[in-house]
C-alpha positions in Angstrom: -20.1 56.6 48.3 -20.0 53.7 45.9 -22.4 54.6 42.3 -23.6 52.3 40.3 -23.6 51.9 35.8 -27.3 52.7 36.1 -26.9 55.9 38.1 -24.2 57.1 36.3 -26.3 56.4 33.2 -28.7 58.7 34.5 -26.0 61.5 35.4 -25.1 61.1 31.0 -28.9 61.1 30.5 -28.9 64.8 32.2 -25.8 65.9 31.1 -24.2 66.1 34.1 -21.4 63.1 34.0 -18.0 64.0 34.9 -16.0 62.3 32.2 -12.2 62.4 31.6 -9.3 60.6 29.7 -6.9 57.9 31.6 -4.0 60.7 31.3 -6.4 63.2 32.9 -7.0 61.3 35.6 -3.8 60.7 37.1 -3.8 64.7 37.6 -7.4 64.6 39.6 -5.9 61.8 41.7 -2.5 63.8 42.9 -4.2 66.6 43.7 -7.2 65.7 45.1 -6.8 61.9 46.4 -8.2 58.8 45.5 -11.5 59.2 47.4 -12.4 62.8 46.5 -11.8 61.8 42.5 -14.4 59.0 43.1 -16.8 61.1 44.7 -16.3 63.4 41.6 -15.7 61.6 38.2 -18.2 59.0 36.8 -16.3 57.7 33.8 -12.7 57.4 32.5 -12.0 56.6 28.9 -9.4 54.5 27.8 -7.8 54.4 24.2 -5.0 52.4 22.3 -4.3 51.8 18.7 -1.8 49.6 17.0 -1.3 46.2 15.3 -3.8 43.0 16.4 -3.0 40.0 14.3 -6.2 38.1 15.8 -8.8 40.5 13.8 -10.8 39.9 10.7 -14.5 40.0 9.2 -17.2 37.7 8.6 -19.1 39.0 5.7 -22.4 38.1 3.9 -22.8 39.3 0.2 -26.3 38.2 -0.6 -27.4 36.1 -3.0 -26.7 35.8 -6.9 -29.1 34.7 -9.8 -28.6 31.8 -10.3 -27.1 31.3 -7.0 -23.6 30.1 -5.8 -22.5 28.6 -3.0 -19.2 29.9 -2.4 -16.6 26.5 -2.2 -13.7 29.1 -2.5 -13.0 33.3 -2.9 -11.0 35.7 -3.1 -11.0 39.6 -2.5 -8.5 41.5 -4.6 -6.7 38.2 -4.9 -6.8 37.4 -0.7 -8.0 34.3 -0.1 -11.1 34.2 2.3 -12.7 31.1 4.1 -15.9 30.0 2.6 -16.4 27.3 4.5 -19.4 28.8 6.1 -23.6 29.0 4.7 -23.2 29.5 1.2 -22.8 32.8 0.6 -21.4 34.3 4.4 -17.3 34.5 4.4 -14.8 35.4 6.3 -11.7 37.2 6.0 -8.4 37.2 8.1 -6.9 40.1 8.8 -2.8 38.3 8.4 -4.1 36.3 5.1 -1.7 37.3 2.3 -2.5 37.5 -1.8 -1.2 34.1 -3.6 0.9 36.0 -5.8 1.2 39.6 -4.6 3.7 41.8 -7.5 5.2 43.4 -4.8 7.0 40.7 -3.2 8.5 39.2 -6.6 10.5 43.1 -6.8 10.9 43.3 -2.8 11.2 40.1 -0.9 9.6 40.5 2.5 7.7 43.4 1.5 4.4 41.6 2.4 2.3 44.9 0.8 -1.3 44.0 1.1 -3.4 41.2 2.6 -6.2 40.6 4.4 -6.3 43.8 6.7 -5.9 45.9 3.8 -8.9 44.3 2.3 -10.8 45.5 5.5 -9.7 48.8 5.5 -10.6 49.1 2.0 -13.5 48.1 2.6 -14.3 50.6 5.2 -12.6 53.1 2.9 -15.9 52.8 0.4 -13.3 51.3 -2.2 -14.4 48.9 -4.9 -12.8 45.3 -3.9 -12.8 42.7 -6.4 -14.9 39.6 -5.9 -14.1 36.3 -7.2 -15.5 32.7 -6.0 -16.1 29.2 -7.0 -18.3 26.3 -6.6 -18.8 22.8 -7.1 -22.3 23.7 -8.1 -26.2 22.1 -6.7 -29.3 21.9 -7.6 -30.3 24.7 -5.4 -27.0 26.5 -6.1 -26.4 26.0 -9.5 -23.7 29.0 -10.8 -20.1 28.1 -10.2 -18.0 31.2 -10.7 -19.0 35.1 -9.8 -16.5 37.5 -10.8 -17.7 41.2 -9.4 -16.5 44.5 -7.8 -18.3 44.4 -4.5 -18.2 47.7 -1.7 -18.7 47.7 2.0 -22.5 49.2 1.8 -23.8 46.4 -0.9 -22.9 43.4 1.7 -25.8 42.7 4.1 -23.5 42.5 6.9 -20.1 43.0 7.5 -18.9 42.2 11.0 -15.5 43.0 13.2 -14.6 40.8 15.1 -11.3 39.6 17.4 -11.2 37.2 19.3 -7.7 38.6 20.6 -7.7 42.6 21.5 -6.6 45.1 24.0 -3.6 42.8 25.2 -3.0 43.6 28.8 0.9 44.6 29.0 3.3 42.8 26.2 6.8 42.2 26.1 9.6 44.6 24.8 11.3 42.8 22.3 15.2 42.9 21.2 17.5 40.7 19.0 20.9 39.4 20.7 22.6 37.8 18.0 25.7 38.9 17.2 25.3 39.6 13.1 21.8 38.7 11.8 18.9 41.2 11.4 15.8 39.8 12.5 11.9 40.4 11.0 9.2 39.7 13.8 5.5 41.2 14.4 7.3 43.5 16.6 9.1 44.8 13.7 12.7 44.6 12.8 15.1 43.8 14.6 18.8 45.1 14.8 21.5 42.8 16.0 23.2 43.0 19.6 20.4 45.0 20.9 20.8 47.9 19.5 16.9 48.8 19.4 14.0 48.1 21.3 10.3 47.9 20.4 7.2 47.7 22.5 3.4 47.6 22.2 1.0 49.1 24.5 -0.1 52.7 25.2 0.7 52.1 28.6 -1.0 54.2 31.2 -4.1 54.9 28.5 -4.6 51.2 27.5 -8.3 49.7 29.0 -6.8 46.6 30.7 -4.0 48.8 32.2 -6.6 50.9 34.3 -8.8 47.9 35.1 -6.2 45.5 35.8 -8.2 43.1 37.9 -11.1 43.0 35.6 -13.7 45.2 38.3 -15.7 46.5 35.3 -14.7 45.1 32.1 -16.6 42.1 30.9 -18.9 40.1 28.2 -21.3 43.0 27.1 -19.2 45.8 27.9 -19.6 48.8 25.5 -16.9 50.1 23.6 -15.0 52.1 20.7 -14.0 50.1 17.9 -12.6 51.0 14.7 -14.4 54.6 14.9 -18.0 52.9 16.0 -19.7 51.3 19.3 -18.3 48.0 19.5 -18.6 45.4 22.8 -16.3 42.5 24.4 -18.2 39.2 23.6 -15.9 36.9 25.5 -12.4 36.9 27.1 -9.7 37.4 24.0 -7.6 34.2 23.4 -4.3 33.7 25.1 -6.5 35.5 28.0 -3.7 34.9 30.9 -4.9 36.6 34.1 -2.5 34.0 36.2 0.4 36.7 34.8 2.4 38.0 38.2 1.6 40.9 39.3 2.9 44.0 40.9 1.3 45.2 44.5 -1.1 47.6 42.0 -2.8 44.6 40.6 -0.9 45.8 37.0 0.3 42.4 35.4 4.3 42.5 34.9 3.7 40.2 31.4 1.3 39.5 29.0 -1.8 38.6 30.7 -5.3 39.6 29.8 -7.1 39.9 26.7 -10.7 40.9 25.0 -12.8 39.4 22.1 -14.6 42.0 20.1 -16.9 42.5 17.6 -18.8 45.5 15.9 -20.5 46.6 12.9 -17.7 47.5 10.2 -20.2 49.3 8.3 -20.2 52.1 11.4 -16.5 52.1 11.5 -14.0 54.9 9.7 -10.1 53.8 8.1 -8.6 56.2 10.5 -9.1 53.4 12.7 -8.7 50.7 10.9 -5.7 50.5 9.0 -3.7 47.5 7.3 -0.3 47.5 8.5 2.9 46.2 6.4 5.5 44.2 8.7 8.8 43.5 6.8 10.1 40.2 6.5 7.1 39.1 8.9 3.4 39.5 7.1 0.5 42.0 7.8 -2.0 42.9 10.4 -4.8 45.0 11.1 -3.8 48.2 13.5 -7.4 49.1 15.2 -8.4 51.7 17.3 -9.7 50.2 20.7 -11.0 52.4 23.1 -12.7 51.2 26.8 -14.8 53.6 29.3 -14.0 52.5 33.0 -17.1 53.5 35.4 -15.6 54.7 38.6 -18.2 52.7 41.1 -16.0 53.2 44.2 -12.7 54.7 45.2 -10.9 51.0 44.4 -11.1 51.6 40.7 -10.1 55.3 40.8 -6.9 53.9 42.1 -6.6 51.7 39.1 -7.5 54.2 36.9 -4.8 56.7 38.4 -1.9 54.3 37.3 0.8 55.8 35.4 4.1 54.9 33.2 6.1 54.8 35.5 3.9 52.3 37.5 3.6 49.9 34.7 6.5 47.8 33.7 7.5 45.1 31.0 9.8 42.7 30.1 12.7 42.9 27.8 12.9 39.7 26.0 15.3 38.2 23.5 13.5 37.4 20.1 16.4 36.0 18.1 16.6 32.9 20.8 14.3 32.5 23.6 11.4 33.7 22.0 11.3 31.7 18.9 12.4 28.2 21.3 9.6 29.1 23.2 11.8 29.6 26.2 10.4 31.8 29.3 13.2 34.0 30.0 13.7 37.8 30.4 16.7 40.1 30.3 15.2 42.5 32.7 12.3 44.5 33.3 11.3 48.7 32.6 9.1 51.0 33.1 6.9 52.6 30.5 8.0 55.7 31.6 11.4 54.7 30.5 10.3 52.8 27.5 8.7 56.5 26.0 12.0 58.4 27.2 13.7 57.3 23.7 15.8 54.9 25.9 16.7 52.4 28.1 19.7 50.3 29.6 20.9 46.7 28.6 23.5 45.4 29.9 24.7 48.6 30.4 24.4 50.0 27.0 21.9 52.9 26.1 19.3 51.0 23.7 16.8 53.5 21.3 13.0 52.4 21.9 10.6 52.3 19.6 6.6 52.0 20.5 4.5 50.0 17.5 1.3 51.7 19.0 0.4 55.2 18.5 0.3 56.9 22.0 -0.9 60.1 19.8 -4.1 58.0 18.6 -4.9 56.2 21.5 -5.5 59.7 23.4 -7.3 60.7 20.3 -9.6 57.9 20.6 -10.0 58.2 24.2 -10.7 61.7 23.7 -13.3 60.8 21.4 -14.8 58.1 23.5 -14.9 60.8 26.1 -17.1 63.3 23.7 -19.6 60.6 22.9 -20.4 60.1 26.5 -20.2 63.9 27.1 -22.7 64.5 24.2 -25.2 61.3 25.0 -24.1 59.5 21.8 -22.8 56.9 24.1 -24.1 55.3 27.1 -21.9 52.5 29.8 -23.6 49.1 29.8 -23.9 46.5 32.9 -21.7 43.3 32.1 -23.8 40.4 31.9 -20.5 38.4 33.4 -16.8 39.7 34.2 -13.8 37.9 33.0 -11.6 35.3 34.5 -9.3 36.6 37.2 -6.9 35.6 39.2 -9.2 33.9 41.3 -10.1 31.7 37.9 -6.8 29.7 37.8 -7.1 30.2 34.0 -3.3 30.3 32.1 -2.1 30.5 29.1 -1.0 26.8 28.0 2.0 26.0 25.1 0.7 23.8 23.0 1.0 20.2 24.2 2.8 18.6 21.2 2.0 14.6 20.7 4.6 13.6 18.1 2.2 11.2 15.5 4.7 8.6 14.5 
């Protein structure tokens, strides 16, 4: 019999929601069928944690005397965009230091920037301040120079417009001698390794592939804290082909976030290093799926070996912005170590933490269990199929 958020509200209210993790699941559902795991199980929490280059913070650091408008700032030498209300900035989570002392002793190094600010931030560390104005009358100071910390800002906000990618690519270099440095990390020449992205059978938009539950107001774990989806994420592609499950063989669809970084914790928030490429922010992301009806128990029972992705060469087709793949695997086999191309055995490696996506939605899982955390109604679902919405290349006009 179909539930509905609000009843299964109530069930959290008195304790007596079933809750378990998308691994879990997929046991429930071989042993006791689709329809008898509905009838049984309320909510399934979804987790995944790695890199998100589309992150970063809006901030607000109060007022000065004498005031400043902020024309341009820094934090520990990052540039930030002031090009907000006087004193409100924002932060992204790729923008790198001017003159960062590592890079001058190792090229390519790229060891802070922007997402190490953040977790800093949210680590309680001191982060130097530094801004600059053209001075007014009603803003008359034109330089502040101060340590700042997460709990003296008035608010301090998350927020991505591009999370929770739905299936990504696994990415390989074929050139013949050149080493390659991408934002799926480096690559070694003639394919001999092979990175991925996704947590696969835990990750939200894998176990809600045609967007049933998931939507603008949906509750959800972010960076350690509550968190919600405030839009569809950029690049949001639910016109991706599909497999007869619904899961999206590509890239497809994507979440906006935000949440309140002052609730969040570094464990899952951390500023990641890629060589040769630039930073980003890995963040803990973690989505509960209400099982309404026996439709969306079947979603949530998918597993690796029901999810695939394609291989795709980032020394050449990638970079020319050329559609092509060199095959497709499972996630099964992409979390084996190994897989075949061309024939030859080809070491994996997964940029997101498996390990930490359980753990998160484990944890996500607890909160509900222990009425910390209660489902909320979406006050609209995102574009699906049915939208016609794709993900355009840019349309370049040559300006002569």
């Amino acid at each position: 019999m179909p539930k509905t958020i609000k009843e299964i509200n109530e069930k959290i209210r008195a304790g007596k929601a079933v809750v378990v993790d998308a691994e879990e699941i997929i046991d429930i559902v071989e042993e006791k069928g689709t329809a008898k795991a509905a009838e049984e199980v309320d909510v399934v929490t979804t987790g995944t944690f790695g890199p998100m280059c589309s992150s970063g913070a809006f901030l607000n650091l109060g007022h000065s005397r004498p005031k400043c408008k902020y024309s341009k700032a820094w934090l520990n030498g990052v540039n930030v965009h002031a090009g907000l209300a006087a004193v409100d900035i924002y932060i992204g989570a790729t923008e790198l230091p001017q003159d960062d002392p590592a890079n001058s002793v190792f090229p390519g190094r790229f060891s802070y920037g922007g997402a190490h600010v953040i977790e800093d931030l949210v680590a309680g560390r001191d982060v130097e301040l530094r801004a600059i104005s053209y001075g007014t009358d009603c803003y008359p100071r034109k330089e502040i120079r101060s340590w700042v910390k997460l709990q003296d800002l008035n608010e301090a906000v998350l927020t991505n417009p591009r999370n929770g990618y739905q299936n990504y690519n696994v990415a390989v270099n074929r050139d013949k001698d050149r080493v390659i440095y991408t934002y799926m990390g480096v690559l070694q020449p003639k394919c001999k390794n092979a990175n991925y992205c996704s947590a696969g059978q835990l990750s939200p938009l894998l176990n809600d592939p045609l967007y049933k539950t998931i939507g603008i107001g949906t509750r959800i774990f972010l960076g350690g804290a509550q968190g919600y989806v405030y839009w569809q994420g950029t690049q949001h592609n639910p016109s991706a082909k599909r497999l007869e499950n619904g899961v999206p063989a590509s890239p497809a669809g994507t979440l906006a976030v935000v949440g309140d970084l002052k609730q969040m914790d570094a464990r899952y928030l951390r500023g990641a290093s890629l060589v040769g490429y630039g930073v980003s922010l890995a963040i803990g992301l973690g989505v509960p799926i209400p099982i309404l009806n026996e439709e969306i128990a079947r979603y949530v029972s998918v597993r690796d070996e029901d999810i695939v992705a394609q291989i795709v060469d980032y020394s050449s087709d990638y970079p020319n912005g050329v559609s092509g793949s060199l095959g497709q695997v499972t996630y099964k086999e992409l979390k084996s170590g190994f897989i075949q191309i061309d024939g030859k055995k080809v070491p994996t490696a997964g940029l997101s933490s498996y390990a930490r996506a359980k753990e998160i939605a484990g944890q996500l899982k607890e909160w509900i269990q222990t009425k910390r955390f209660y489902l909320s109604e979406p006050a609209g679902l995102l574009p699906g199929v049915e939208s016609g919405l794709t993900c355009k290349p840019f349309s370049e006009r040559p300006i002569s």
